[in-house]
Every structure is written in C-alpha cells, then in structure tokens.
Short mmCIF file of the C-alpha atoms (twelve columns), coordinates in Angstrom:
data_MODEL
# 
_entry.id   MODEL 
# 
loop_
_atom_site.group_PDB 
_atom_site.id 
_atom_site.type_symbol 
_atom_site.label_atom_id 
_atom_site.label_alt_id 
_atom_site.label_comp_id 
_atom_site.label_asym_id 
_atom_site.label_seq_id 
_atom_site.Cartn_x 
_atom_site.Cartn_y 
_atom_site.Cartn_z 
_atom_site.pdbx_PDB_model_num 
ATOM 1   C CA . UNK A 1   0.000   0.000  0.000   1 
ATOM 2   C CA . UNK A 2   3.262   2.489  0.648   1 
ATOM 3   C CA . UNK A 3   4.358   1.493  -2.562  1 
ATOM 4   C CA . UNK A 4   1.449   2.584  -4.286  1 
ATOM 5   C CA . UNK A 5   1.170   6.263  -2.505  1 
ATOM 6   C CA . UNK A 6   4.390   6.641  -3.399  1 
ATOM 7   C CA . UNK A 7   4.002   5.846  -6.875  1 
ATOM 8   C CA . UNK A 8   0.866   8.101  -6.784  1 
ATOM 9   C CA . UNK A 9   2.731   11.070 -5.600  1 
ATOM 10  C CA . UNK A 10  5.789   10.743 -8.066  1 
ATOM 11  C CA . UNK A 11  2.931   10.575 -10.572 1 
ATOM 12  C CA . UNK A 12  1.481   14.080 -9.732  1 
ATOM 13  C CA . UNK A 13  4.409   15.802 -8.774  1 
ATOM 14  C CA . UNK A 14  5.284   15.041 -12.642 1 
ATOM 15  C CA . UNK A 15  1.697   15.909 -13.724 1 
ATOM 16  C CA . UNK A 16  2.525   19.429 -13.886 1 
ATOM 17  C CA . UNK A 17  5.429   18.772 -15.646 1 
ATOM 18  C CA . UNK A 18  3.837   16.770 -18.467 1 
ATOM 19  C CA . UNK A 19  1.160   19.782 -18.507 1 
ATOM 20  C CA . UNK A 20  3.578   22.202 -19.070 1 
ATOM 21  C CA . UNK A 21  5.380   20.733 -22.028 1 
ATOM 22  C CA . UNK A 22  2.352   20.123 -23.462 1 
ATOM 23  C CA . UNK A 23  1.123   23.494 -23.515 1 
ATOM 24  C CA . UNK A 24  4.300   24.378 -24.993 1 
ATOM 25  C CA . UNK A 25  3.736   22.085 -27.575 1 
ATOM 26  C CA . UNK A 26  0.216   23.578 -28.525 1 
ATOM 27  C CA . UNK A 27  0.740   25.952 -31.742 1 
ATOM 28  C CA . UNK A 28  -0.259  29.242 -31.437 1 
ATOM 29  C CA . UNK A 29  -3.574  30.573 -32.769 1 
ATOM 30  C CA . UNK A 30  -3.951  33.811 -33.981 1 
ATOM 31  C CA . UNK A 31  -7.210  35.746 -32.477 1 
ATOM 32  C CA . UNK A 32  -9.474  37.314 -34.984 1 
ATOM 33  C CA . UNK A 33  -11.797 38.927 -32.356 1 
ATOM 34  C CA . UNK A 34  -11.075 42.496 -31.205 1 
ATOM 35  C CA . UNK A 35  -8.314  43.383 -28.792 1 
ATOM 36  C CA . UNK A 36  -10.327 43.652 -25.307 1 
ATOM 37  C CA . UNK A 37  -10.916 47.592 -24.559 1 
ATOM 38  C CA . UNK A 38  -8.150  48.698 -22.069 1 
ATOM 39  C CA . UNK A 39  -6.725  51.871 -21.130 1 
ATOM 40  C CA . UNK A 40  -3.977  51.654 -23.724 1 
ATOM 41  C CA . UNK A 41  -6.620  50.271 -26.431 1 
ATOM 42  C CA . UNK A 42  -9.785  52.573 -26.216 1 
ATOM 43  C CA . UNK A 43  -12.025 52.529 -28.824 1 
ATOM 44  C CA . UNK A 44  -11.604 56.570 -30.129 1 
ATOM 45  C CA . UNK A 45  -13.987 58.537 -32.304 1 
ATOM 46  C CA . UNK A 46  -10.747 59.321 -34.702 1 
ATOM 47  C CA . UNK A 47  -8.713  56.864 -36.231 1 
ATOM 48  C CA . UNK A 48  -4.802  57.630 -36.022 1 
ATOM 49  C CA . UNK A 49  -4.423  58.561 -39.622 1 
ATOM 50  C CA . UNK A 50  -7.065  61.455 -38.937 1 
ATOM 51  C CA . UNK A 51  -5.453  62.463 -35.881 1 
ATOM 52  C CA . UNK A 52  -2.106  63.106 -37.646 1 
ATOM 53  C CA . UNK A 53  -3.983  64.637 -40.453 1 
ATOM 54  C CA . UNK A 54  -5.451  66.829 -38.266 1 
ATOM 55  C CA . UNK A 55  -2.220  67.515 -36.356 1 
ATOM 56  C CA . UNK A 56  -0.058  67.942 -39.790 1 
ATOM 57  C CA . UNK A 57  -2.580  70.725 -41.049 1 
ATOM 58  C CA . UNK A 58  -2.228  72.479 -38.146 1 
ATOM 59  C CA . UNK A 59  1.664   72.432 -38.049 1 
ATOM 60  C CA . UNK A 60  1.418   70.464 -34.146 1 
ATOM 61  C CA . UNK A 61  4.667   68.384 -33.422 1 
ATOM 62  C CA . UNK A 62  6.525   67.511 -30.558 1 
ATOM 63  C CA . UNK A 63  9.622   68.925 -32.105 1 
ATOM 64  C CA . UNK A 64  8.581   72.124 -32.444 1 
ATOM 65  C CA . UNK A 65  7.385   72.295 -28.581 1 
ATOM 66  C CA . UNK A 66  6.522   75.995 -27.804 1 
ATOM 67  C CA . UNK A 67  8.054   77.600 -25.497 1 
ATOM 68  C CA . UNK A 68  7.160   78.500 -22.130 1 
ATOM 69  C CA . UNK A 69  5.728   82.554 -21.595 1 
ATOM 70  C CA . UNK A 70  3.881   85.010 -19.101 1 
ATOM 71  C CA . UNK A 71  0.278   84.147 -19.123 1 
ATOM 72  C CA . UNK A 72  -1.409  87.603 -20.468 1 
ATOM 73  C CA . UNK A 73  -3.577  89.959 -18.469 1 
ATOM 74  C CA . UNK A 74  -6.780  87.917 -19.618 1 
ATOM 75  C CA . UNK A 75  -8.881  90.411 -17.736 1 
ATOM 76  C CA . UNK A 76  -8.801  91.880 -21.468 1 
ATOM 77  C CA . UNK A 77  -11.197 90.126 -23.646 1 
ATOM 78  C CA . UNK A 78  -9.020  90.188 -26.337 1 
ATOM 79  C CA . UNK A 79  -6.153  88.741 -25.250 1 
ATOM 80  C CA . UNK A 80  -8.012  85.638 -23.594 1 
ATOM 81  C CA . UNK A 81  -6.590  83.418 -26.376 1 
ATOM 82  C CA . UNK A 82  -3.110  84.222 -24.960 1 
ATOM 83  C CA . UNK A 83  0.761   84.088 -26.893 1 
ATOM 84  C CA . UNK A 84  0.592   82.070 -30.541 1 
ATOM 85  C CA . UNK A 85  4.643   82.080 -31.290 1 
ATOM 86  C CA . UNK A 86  4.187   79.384 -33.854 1 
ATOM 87  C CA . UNK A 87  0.610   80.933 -35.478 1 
ATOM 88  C CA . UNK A 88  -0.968  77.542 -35.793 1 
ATOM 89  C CA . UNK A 89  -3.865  79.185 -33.856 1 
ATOM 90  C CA . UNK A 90  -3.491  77.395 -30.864 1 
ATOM 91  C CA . UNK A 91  -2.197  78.977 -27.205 1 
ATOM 92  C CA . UNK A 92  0.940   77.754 -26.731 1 
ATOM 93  C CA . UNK A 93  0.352   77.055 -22.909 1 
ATOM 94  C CA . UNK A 94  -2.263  74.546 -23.679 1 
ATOM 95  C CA . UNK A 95  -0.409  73.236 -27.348 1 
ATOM 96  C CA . UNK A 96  2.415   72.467 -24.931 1 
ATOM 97  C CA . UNK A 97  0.572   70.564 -22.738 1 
ATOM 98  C CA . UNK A 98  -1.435  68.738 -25.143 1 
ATOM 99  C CA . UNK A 99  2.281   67.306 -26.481 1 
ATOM 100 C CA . UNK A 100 3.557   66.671 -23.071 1 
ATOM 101 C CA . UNK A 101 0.378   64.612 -21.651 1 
ATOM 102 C CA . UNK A 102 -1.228  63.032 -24.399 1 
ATOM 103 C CA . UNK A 103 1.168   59.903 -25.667 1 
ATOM 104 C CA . UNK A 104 -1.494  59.252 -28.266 1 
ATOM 105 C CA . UNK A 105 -2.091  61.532 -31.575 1 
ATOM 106 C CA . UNK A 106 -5.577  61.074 -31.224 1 
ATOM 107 C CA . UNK A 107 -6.040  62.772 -28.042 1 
ATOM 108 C CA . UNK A 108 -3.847  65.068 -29.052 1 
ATOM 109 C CA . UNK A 109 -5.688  66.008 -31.849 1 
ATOM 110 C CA . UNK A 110 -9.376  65.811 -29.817 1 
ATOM 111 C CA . UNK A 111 -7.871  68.556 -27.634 1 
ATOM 112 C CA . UNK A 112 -7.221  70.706 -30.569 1 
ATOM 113 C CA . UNK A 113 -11.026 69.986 -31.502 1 
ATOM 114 C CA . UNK A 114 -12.129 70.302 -28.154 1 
ATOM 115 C CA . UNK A 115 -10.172 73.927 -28.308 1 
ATOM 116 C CA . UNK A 116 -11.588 75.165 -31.357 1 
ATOM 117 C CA . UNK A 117 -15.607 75.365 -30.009 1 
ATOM 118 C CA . UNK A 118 -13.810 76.911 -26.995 1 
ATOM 119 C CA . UNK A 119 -11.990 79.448 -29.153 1 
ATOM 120 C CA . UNK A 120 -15.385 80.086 -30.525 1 
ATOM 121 C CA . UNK A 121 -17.018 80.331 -27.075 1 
ATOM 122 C CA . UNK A 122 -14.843 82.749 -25.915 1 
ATOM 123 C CA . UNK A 123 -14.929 84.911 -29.079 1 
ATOM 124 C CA . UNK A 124 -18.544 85.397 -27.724 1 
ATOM 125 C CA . UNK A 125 -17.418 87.839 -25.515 1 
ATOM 126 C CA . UNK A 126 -15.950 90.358 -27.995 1 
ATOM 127 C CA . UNK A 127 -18.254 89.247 -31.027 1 
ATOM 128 C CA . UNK A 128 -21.067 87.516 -31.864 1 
ATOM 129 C CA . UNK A 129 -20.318 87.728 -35.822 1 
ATOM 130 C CA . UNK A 130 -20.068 84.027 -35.572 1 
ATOM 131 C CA . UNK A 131 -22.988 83.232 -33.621 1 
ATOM 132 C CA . UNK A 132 -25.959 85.120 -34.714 1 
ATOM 133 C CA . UNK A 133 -28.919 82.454 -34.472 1 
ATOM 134 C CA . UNK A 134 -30.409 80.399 -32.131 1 
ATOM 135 C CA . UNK A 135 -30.019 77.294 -33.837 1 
ATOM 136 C CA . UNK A 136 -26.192 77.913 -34.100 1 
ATOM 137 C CA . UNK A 137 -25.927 79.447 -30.339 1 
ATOM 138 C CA . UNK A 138 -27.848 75.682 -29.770 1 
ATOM 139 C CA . UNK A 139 -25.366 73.743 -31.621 1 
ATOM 140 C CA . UNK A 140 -22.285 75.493 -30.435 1 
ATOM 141 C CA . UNK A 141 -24.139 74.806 -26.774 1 
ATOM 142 C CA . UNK A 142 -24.842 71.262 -27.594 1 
ATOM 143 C CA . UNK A 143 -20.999 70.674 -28.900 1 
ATOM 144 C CA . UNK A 144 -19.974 71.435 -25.210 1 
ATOM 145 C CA . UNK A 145 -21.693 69.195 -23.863 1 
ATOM 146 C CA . UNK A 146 -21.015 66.326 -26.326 1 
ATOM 147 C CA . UNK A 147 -17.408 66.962 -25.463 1 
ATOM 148 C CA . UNK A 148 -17.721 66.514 -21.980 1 
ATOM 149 C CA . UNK A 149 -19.836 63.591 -22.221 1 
ATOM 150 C CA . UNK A 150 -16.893 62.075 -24.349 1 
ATOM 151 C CA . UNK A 151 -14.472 62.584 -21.977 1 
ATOM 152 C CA . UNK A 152 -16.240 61.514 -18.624 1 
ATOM 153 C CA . UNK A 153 -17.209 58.379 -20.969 1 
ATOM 154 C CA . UNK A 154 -13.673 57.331 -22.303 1 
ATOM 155 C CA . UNK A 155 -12.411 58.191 -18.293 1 
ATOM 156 C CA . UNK A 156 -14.546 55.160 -17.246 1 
ATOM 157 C CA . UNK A 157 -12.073 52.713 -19.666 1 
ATOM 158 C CA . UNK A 158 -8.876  54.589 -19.439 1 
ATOM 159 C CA . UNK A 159 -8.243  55.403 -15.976 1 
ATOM 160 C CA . UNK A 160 -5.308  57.675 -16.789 1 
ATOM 161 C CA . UNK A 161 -7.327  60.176 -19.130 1 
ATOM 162 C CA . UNK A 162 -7.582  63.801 -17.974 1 
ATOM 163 C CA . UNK A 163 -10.216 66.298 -19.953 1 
ATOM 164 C CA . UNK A 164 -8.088  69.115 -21.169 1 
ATOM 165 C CA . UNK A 165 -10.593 71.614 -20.398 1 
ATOM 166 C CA . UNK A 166 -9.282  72.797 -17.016 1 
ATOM 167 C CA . UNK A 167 -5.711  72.935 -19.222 1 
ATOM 168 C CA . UNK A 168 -7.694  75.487 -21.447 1 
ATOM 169 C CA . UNK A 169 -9.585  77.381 -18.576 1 
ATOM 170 C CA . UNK A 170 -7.088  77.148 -16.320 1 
ATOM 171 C CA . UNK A 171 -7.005  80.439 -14.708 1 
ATOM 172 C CA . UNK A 172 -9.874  82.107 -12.383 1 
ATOM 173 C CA . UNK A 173 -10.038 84.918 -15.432 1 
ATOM 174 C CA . UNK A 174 -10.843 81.805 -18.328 1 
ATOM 175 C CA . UNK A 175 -13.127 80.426 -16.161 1 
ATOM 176 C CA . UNK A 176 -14.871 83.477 -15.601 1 
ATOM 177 C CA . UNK A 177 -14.765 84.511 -19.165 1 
ATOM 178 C CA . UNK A 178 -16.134 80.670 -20.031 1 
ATOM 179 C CA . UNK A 179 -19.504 81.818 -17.568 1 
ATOM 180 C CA . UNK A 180 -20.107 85.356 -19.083 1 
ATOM 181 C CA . UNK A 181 -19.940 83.437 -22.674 1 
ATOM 182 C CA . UNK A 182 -22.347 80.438 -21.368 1 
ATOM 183 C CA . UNK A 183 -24.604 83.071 -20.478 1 
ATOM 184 C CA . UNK A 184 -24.476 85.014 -23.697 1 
ATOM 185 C CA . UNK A 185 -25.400 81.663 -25.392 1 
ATOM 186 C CA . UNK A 186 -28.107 81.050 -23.270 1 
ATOM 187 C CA . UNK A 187 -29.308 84.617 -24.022 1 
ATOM 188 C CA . UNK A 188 -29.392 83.929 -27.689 1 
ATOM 189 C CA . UNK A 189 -31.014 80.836 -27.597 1 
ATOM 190 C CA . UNK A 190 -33.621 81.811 -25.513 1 
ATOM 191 C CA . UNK A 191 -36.805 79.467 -25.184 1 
ATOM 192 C CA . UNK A 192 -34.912 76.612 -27.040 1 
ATOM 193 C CA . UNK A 193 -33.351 75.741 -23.685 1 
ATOM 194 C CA . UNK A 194 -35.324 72.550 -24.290 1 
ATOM 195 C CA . UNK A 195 -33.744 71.198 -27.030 1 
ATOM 196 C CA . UNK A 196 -30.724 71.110 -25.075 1 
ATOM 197 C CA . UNK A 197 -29.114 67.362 -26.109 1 
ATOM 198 C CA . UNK A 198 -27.478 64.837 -23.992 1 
ATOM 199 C CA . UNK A 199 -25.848 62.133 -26.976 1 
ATOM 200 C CA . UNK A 200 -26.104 58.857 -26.821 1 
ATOM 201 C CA . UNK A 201 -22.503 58.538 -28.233 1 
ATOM 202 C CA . UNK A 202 -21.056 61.954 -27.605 1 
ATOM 203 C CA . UNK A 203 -17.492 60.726 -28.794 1 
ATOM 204 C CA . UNK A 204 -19.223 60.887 -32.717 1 
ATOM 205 C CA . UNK A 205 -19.428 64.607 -32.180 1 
ATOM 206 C CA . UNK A 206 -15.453 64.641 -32.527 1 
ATOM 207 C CA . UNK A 207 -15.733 62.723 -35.965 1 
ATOM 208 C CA . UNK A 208 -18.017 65.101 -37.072 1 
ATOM 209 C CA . UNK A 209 -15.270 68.110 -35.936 1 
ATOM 210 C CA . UNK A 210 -13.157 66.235 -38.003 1 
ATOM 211 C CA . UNK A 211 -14.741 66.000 -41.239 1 
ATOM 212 C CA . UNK A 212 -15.822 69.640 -40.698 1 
ATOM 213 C CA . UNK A 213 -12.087 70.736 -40.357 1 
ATOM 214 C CA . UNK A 214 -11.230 69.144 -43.188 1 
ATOM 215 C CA . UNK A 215 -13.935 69.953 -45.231 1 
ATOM 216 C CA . UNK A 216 -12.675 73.609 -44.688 1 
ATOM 217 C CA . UNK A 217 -9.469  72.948 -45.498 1 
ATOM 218 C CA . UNK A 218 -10.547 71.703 -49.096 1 
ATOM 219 C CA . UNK A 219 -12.607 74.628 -48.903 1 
ATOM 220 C CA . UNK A 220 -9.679  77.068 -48.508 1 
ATOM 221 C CA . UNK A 221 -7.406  75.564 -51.780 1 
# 
C-alpha cells in the first residue's frame, strides 16, 4: 500500500510537468476577435491617420514644442486666447501641454477639436459675428456638452485620461470669461433651452469636428 502512494505522488508531482510541455507544444492561434478595450486600447472617435492629419494641417509636433511665456492679463477680452509664437492658432500654454500629456495623436488632436468650439465660445465675448442664431448658439451649446460627455465616458475605460478643459480654462479669469460666454449663449437661444441634447454617443461629435475641419481645409485651396 506504501508502494502505491508513493508511486501516486511521483505521478502528480510530474503531472505538472507533463502539462507544461504540453502546452508548450500547442501551436499558437492567432485571435481574430477584437483586442479587449483597455486603457492603452480605447475605442476613439478618430482613427490615427485622422489624428495626424489633423495635427499635420495644423503644423502640431513635438519637435517644435513651444516655449514656455507670461500668461497675459486675460482680464482683457481680447487677449483671452493668450501668446501664438508658432501661429498655428493654438495657445501655446495649452499646445504644450497637449504634447507633453497626451502619448497618443488622437487625443492630441481631440484637444485641438475640443479647443476650437472653446476658441469660438470665448470669441462670444468680444463678437457675436459668428454666432448670430439660435439654432447655431444651440449647436455650439450642444458641442460642449457632447465633449464633456466624451471625456467623462472614455475616463470610465482609461483610468489615466484627464479632460483638457481645465488645461484650457485654467485660470480664475478663463473660467470666468467661459460663464459670461455660457450666459451670452443662453441669451441667444432663448426658449430653445429645451432642445438642449445629452448624446447617446457623444465621442461621434469629434468625428463630425473632423470631417468639418477638413472639409474647410478643401474649402480654402
């Protein structure tokens, strides 16, 4: 009866064994489902071709980093959008961070999306040349939403994700000026406070910023 325990515990201490080199013998299968969604693989409303598209036509790189400056007295409506060395149109305070924080192009190039219905926010406050209807006042309302739907949305699968908004307002005088604009909007749209929209995918809304800013670009040639 010793014998056979013995025997039986040779056996399964060399199970494992056995296990192991036959695992190692299985071939490999290559997966045709998708990847699972993780922080580094997050399904994104703009493919990585766009984003560098995007990026290209608006002269962003990481070698060409601007360089730090004073912020501006921003107390002065028109100087909210703040230095431009490189005149891409982007502050170079927030362009710099978007480089430094964002390892991906494609949230690089959603917080130069993000920026440009902030841009036009802001301009609110000086002139309303832009915005001169309700239904535009609506949409332009509507697009800041969607945006921070997106970004409370993709913070749920990658953990690491910060909104760039409080990069872009990030003094008490942008935040202020970001209020007095809201409530500009609001005054032009009036009674159509109701159609206010929540998406269902708010992340589309930064496809559709990209097919608008390109569709001005082929506009412009």
């Amino acid at each position: 009866m010793k014998k056979v325990f013995t025997i039986a515990l040779l056996f399964f201490s060399y199970f494992p064994a056995l296990t192991a080199k036959a695992d190692e013998d299985i071939p490999r299968v290559i997966k045709l489902s998708p990847e699972k969604i993780t922080q580094h693989n997050v399904d994104l409303p703009l493919n990585q071709f766009r984003a560098l598209e995007i990026l290209a036509d608006k002269n962003i790189s990481s070698h060409q980093v601007p360089r730090p400056y004073t912020m501006p007295d921003t107390t002065d409506h028109t100087k909210l959008f703040g230095s431009d060395l490189n005149d891409n149109g982007i502050r170079d305070d927030y362009e710099r961070m978007l480089l430094k924080s964002y390892q991906r192009s494609e949230y690089v190039a959603m917080g130069i999306l993000a920026a440009e219905r902030w841009d036009k926010l802001l301009r609110l406050l000086h002139s309303q040349e832009q915005i001169k209807t309700r239904f535009q006042a609506l949409e332009l309302f509507n697009d800041n939403i969607a945006i921070n739907q997106c970004y409370y949305s993709l913070q749920k699968v990658d953990k690491k994700l910060i909104s760039p908004v409080l990069s872009y307002f990030n003094n008490d005088q942008l935040l202020e000026a970001k209020y007095q604009a809201e409530l500009l909007l609001l005054d032009i749209i009036g009674n159509d406070q109701a159609n206010f929209t929540f998406h269902q995918q708010p992340c589309e809304r930064f496809a559709d910023f990209a097919k608008s800013a390109i569709k001005g670009k082929l506009a412009a040639l």
